[in-house]
N, CA, C and O of each residue as an XYZ file, in Angstrom:
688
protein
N       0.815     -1.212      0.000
C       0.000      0.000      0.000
C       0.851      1.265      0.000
O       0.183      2.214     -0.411
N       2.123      1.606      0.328
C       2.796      2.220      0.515
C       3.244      2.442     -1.080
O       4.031      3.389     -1.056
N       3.103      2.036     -2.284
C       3.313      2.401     -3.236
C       4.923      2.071     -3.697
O       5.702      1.601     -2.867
N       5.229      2.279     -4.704
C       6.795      2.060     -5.236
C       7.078      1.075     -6.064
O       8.189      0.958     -6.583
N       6.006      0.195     -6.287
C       6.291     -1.197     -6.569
C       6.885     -0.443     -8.047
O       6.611      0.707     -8.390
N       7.962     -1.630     -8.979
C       8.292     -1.247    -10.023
C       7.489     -2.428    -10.925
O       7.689     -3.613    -10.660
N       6.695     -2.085    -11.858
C       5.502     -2.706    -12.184
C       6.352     -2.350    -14.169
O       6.847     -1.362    -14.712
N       6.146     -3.465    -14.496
C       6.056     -3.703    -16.086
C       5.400     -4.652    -16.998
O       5.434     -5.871    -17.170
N       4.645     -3.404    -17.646
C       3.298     -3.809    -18.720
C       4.358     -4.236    -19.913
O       5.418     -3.684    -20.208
N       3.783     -5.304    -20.459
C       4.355     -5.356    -22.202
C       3.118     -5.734    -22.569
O       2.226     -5.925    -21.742
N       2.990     -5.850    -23.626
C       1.835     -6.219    -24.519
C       2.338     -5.388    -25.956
O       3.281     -4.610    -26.104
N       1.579     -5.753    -26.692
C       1.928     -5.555    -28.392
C       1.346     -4.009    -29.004
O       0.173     -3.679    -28.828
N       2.080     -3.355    -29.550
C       1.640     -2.162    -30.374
C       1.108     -1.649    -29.419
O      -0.075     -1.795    -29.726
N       1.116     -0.897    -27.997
C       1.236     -0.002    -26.920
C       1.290      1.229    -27.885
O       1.893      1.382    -28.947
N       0.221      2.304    -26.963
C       0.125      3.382    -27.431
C       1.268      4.316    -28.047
O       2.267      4.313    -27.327
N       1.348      4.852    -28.811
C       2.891      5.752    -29.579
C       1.819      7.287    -29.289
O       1.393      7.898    -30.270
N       1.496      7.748    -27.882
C       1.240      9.190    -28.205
C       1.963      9.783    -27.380
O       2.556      9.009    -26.629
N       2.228     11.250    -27.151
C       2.913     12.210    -26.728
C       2.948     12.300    -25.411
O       3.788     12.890    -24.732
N       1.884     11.618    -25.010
C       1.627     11.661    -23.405
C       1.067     10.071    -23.432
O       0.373      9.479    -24.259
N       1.668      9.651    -22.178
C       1.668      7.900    -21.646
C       1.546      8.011    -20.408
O       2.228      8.593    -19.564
N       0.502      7.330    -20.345
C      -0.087      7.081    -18.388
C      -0.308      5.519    -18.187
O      -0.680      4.620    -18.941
N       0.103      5.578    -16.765
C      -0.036      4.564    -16.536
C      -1.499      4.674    -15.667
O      -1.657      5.751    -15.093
N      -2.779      3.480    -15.488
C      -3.175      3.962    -14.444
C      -3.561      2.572    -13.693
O      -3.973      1.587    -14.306
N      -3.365      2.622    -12.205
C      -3.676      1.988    -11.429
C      -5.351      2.320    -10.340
O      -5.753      3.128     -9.502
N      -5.827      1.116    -11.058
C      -7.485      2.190    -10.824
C      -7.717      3.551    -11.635
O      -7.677      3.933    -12.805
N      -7.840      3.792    -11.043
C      -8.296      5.495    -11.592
C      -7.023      6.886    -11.193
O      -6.975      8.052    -11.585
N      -6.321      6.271    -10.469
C      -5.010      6.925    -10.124
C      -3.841      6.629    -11.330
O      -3.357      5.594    -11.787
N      -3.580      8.498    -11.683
C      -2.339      7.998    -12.826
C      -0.991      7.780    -12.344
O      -0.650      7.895    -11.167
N      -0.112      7.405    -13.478
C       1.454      8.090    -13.105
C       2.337      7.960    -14.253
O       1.933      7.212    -15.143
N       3.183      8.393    -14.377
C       3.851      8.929    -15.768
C       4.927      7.445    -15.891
O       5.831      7.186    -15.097
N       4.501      6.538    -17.202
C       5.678      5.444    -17.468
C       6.907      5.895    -17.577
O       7.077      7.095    -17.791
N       7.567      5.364    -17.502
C       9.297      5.460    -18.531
C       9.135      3.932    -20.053
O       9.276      2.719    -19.900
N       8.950      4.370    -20.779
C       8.414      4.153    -22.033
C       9.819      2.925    -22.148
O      10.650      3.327    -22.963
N      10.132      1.817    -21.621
C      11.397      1.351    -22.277
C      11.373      0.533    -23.952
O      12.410      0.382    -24.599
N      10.205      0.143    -24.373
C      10.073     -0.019    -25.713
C       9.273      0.097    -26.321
O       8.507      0.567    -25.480
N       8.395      0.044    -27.698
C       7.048     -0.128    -27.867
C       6.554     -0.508    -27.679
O       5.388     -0.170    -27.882
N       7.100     -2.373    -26.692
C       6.163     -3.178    -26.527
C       6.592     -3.425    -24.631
O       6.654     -4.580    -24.211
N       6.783     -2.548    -23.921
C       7.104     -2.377    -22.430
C       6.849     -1.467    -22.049
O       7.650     -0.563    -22.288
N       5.916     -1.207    -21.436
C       6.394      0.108    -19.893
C       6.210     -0.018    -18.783
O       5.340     -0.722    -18.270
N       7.421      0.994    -17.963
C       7.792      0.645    -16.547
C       6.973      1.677    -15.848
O       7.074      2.890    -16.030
N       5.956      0.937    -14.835
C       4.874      1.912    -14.038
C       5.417      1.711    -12.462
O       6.004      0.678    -12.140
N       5.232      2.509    -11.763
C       5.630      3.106    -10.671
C       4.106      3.064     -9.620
O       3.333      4.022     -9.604
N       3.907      1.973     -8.909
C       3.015      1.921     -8.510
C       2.591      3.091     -7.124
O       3.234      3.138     -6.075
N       1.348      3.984     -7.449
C       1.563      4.524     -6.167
C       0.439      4.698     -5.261
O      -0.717      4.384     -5.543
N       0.886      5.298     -3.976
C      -0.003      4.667     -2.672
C      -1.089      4.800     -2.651
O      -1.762      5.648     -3.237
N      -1.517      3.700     -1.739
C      -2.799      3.281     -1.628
C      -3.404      3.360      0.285
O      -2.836      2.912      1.281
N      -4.219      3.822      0.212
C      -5.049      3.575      1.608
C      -5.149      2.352      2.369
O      -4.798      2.034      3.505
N      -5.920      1.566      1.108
C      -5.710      0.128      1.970
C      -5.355     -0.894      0.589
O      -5.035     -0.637     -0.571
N      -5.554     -1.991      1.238
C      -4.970     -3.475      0.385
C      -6.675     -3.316     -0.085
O      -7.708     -2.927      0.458
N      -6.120     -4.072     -1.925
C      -7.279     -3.501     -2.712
C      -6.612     -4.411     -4.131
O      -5.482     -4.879     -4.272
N      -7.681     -4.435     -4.978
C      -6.848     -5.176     -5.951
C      -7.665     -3.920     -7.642
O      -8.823     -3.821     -8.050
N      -6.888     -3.516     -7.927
C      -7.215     -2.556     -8.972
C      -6.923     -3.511    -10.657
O      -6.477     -4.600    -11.019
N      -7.599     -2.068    -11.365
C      -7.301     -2.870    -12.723
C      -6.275     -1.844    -12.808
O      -6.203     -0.867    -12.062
N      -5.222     -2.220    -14.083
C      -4.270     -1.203    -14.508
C      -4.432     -1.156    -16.190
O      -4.546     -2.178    -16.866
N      -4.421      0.065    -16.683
C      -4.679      0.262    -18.034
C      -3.392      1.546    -18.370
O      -2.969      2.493    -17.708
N      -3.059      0.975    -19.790
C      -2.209      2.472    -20.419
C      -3.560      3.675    -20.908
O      -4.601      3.308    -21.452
N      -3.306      4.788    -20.643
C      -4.051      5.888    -20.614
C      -5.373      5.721    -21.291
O      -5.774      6.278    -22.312
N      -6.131      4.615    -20.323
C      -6.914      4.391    -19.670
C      -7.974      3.334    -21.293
O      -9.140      3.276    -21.685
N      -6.788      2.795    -21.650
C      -7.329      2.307    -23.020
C      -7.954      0.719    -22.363
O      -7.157     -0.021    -21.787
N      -9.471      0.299    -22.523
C      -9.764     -0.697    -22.449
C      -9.391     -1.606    -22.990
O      -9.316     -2.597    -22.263
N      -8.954     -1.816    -24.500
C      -9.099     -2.659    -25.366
C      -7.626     -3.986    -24.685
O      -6.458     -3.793    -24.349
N      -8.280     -4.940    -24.735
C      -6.940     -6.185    -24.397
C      -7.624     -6.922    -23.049
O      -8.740     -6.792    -22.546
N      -6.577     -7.673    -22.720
C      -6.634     -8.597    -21.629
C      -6.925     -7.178    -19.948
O      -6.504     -6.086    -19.566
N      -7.676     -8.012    -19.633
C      -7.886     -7.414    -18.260
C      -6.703     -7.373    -16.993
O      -6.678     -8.221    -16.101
N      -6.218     -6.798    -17.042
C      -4.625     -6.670    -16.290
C      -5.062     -6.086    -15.085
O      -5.828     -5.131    -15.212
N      -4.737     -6.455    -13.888
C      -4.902     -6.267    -12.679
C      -3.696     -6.404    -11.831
O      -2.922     -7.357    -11.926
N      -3.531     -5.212    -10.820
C      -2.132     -5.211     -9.635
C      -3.065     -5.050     -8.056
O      -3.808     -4.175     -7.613
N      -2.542     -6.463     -7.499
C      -2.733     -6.625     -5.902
C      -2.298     -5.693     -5.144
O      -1.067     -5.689     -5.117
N      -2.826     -4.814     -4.448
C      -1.696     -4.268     -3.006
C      -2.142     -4.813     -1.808
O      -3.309     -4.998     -1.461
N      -1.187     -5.039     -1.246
C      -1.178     -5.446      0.181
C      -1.081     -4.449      1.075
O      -0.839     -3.290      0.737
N      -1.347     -5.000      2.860
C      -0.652     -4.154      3.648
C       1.096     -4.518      3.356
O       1.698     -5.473      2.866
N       1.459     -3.299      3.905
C       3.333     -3.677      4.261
C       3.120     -4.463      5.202
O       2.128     -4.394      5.928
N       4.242     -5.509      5.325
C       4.690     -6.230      6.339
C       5.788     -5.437      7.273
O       6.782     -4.828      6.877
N       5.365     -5.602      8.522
C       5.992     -4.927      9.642
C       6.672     -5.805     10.168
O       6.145     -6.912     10.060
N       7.818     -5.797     10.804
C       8.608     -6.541     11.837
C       8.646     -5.831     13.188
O       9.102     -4.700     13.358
N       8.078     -6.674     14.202
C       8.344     -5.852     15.686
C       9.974     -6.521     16.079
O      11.040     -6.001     16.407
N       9.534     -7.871     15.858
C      11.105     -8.038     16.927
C      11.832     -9.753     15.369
O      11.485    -10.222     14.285
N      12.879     -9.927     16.381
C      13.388    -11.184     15.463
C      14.144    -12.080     16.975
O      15.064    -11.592     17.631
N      13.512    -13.404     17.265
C      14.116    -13.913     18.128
C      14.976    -15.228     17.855
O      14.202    -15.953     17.231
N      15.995    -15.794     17.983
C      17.096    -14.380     18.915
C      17.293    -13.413     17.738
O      16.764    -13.576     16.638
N      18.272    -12.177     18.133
C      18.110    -11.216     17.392
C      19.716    -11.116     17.109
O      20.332    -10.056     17.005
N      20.308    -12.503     16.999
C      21.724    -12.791     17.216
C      22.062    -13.710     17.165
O      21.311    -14.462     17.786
N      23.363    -14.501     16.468
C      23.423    -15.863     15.804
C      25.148    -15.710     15.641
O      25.870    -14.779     15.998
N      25.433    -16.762     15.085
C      26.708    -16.833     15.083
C      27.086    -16.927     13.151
O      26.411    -17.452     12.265
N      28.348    -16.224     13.069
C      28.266    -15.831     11.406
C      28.910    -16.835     10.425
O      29.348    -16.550      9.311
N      28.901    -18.409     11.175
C      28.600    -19.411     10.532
C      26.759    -19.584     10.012
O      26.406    -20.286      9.064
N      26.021    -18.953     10.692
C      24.199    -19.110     10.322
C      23.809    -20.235     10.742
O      24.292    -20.959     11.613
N      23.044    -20.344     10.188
C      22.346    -21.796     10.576
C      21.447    -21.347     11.758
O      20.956    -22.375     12.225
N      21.085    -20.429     12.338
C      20.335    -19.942     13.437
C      18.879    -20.181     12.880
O      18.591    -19.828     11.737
N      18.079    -20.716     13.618
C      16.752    -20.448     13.370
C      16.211    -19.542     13.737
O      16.266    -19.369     14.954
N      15.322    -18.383     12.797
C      15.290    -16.879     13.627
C      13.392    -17.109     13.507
O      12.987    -17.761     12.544
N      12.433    -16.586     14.441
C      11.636    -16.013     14.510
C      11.384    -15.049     14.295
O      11.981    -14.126     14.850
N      10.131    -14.768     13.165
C      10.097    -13.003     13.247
C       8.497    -12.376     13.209
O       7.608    -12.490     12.366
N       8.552    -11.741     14.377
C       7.347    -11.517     14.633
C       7.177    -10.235     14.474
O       8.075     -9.481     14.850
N       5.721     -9.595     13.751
C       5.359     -9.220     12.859
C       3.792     -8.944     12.575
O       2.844     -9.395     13.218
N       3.768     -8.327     11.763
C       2.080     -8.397     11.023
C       1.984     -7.966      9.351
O       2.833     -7.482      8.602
N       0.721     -8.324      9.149
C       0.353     -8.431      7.617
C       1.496     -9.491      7.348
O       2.437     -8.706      7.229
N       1.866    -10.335      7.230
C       2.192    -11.479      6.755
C       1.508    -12.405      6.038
O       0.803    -13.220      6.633
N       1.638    -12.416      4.393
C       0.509    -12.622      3.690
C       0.576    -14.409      3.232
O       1.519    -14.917      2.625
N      -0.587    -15.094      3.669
C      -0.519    -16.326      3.236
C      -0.240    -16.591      1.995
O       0.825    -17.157      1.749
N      -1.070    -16.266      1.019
C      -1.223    -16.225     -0.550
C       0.117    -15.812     -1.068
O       0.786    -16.091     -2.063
N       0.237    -15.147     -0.166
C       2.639    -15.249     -1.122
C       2.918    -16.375     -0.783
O       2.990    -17.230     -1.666
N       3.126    -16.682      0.388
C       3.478    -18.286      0.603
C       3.140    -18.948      0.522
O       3.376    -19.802      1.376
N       2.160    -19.287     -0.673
C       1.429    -20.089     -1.187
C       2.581    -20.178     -2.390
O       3.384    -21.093     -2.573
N       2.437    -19.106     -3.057
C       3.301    -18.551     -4.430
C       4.876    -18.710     -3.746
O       5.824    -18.312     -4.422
N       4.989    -18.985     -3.119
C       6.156    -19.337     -2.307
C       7.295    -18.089     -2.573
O       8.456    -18.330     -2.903
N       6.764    -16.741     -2.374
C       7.176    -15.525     -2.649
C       7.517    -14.653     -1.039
O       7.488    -13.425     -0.948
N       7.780    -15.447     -0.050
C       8.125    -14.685      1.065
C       9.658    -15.201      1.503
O      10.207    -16.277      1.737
N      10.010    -13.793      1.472
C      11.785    -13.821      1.677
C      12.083    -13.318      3.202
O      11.204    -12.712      3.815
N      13.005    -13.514      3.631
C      13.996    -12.763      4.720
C      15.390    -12.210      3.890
O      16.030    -12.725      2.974
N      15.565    -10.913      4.640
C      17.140    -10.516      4.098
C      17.666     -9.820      5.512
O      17.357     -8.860      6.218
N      18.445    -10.667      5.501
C      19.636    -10.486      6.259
C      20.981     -9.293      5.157
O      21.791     -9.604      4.284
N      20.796     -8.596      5.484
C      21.634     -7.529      5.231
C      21.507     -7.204      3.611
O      20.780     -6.278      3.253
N      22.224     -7.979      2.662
C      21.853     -8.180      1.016
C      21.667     -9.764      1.327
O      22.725    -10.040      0.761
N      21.412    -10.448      1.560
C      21.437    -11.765      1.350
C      20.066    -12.298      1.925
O      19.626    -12.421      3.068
N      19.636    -12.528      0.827
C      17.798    -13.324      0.954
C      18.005    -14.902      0.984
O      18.927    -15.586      0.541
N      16.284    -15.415      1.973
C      16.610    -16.790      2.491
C      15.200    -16.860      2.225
O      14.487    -15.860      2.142
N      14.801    -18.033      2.092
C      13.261    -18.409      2.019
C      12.764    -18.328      3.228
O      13.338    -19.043      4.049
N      11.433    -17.368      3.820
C      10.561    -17.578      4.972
C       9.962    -18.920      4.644
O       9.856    -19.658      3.665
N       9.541    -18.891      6.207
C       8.011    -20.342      6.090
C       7.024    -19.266      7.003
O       7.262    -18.534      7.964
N       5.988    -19.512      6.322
C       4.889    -18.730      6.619
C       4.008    -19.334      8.188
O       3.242    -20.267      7.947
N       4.051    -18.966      9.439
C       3.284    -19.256     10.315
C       2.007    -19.103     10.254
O       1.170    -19.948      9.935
N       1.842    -17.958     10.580
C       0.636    -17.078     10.795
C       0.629    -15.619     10.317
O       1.593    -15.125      9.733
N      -0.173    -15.148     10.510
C      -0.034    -13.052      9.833
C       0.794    -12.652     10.654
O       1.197    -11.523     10.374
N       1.412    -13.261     11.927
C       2.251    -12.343     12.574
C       3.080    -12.878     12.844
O       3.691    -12.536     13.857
N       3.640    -14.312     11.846
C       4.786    -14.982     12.917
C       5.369    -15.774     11.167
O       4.543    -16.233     10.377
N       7.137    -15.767     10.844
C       7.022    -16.052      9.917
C       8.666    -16.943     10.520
O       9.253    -16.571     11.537
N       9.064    -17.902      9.802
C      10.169    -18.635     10.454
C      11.468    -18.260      9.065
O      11.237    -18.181      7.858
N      12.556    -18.122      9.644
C      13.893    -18.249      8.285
C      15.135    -18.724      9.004
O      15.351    -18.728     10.216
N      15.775    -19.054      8.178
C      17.449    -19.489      8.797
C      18.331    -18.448      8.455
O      18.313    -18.117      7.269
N      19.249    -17.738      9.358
C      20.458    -17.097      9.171
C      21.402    -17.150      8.169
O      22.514    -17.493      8.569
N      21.308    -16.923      7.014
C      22.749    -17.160      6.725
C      24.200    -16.974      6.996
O      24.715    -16.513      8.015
N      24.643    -17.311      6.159
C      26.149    -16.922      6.712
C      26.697    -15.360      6.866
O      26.112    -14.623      6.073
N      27.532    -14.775      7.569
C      27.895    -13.229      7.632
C      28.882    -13.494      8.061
O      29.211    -14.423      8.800
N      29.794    -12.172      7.346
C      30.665    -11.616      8.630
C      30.011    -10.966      9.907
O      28.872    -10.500      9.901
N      30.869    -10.981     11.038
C      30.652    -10.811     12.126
C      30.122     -8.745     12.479
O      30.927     -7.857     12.199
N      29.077     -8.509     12.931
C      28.462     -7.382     12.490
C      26.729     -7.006     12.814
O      25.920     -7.933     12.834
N      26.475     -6.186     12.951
C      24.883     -5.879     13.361
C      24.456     -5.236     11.543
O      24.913     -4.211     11.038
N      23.350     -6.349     10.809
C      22.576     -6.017      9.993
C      21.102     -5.483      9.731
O      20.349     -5.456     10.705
N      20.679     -5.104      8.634
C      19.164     -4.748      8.961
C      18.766     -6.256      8.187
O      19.216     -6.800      7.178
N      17.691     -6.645      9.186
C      16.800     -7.744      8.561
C      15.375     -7.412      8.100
O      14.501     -7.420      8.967
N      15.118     -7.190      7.131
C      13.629     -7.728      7.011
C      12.704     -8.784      6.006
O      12.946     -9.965      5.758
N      11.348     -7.778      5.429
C      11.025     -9.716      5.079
C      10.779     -8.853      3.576
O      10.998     -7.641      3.569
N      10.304     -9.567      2.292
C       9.049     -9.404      1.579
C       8.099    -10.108      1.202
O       8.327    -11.313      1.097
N       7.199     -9.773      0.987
C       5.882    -10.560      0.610
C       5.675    -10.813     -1.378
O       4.730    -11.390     -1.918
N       6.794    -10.218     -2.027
C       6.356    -10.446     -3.358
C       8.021    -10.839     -4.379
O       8.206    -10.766     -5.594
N       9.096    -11.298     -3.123
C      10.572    -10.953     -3.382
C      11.082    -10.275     -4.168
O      11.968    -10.726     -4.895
N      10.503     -8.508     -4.270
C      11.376     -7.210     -4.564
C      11.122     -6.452     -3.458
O      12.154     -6.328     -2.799
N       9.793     -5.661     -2.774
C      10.165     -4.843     -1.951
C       9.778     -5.325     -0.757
O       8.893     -6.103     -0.401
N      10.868     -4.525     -0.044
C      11.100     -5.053      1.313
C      10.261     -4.564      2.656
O       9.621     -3.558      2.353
N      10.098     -4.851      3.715
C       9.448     -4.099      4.975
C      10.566     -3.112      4.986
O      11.516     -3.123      4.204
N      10.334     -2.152      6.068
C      11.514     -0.812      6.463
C      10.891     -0.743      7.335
O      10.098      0.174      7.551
N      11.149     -1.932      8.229
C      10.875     -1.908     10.183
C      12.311     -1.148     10.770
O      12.258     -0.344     11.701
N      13.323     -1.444     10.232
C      14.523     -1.626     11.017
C      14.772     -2.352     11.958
O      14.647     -1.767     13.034
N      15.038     -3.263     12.020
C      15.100     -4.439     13.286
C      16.310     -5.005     12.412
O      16.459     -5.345     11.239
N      17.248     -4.927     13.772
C      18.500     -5.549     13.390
C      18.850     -7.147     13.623
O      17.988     -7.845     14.158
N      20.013     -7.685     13.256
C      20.031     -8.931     14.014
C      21.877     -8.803     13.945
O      22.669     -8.155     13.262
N      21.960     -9.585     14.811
C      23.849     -9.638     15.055
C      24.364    -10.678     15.005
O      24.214    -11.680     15.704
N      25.063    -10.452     14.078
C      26.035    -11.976     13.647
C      27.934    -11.653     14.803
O      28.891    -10.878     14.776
N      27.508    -12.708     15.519
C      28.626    -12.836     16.697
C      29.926    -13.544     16.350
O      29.678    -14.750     16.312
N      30.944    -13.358     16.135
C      32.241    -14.263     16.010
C      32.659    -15.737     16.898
O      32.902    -16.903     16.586
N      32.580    -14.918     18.214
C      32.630    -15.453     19.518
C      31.469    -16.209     20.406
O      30.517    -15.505     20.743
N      31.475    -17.385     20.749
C      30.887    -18.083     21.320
C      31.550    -19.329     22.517
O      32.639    -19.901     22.474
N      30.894    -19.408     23.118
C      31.291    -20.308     24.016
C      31.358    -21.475     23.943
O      30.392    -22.100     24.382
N      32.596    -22.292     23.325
C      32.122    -23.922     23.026
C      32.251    -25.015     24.181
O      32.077    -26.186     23.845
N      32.519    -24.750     25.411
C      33.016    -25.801     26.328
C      33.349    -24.599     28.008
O      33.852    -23.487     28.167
N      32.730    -25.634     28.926
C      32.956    -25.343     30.388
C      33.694    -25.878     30.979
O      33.250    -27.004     31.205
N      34.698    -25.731     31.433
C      35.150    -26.604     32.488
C      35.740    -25.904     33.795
O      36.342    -24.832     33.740
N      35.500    -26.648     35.039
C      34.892    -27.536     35.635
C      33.296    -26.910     34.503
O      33.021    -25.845     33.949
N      32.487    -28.501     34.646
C      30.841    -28.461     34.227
C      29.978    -28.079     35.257
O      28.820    -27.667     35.194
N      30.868    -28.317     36.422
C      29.758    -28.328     38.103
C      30.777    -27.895     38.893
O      31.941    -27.660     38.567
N      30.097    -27.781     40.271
C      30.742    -27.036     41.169
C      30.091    -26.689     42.204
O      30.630    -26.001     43.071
């Protein structure tokens, strides 16, 4: 709902006039024209999750083309919020709007800093991923629901060098 998505129409013999709109619903916005038979639309915000039609300047004729918006996915926390930068951590991340129907489409990611991992979808507020590997360092993690744009919770997670492998004495 937050708008931005980078959205591209192709279809055949696309309008050649002086002025090119994109529109999502009844809301316009100006393409970047990349061929005669492409343009790149700029999806923008929405109130709520809604599923619109999208047309070039506002021409019916063709297949009925339609763009989903969702809510954003939020991250409150990630437990633990810290792992070791071998990975392999199982992280919890709790959350809302967490959309089933992506993970159906098996389209829900985690990113750990640049590096994306497949979620497993819990519930709308609870989504599971594994750590990957890092250098040792505090990253931003978050999720997406369509694997291009991302949440912007800011919730970090920390990849640790140091760990404790052995006690001794065990007791005492």
């Amino acid at each position: 709902t937050r708008g931005g998505t980078r959205v591209f129409l192709q279809g055949r013999d696309l309008p050649n006039s002086a002025v090119h709109l994109c529109f999502f619903g009844s809301v316009m916005t100006v393409p970047r024209v990349v061929s005669n038979s492409v343009y790149e639309c700029t999806s923008p915000q929405v109130p709520t999750a809604q599923v619109v039609r999208m047309s070039i300047n506002q021409d019916s004729v063709g297949a009925d083309v339609t763009f989903t918006y969702f809510e954003d996915p939020v991250i409150f926390a990630v437990k633990p919020s810290h792992g070791p930068v071998a990975g392999g951590t199982y992280v919890e991340v709790v959350g809302a709007n967490f959309d089933q129907a992506a993970a159906i489409r098996q389209e829900i990611v985690c990113r750990f800093n640049t590096t994306t991992v497949p979620a497993t979808f819990v519930t709308s507020g609870l989504l599971q991923c594994v750590a990957p590997k890092h250098t040792a360092g505090i990253v931003d993690m978050e999720v997406s629901m369509q694997l291009r744009d991302f949440s912007a919770s800011g919730v970090q997670y920390h990849y640790q060098s140091a760990y404790i492998t052995s006690v001794n004495p065990s007791r005492g």
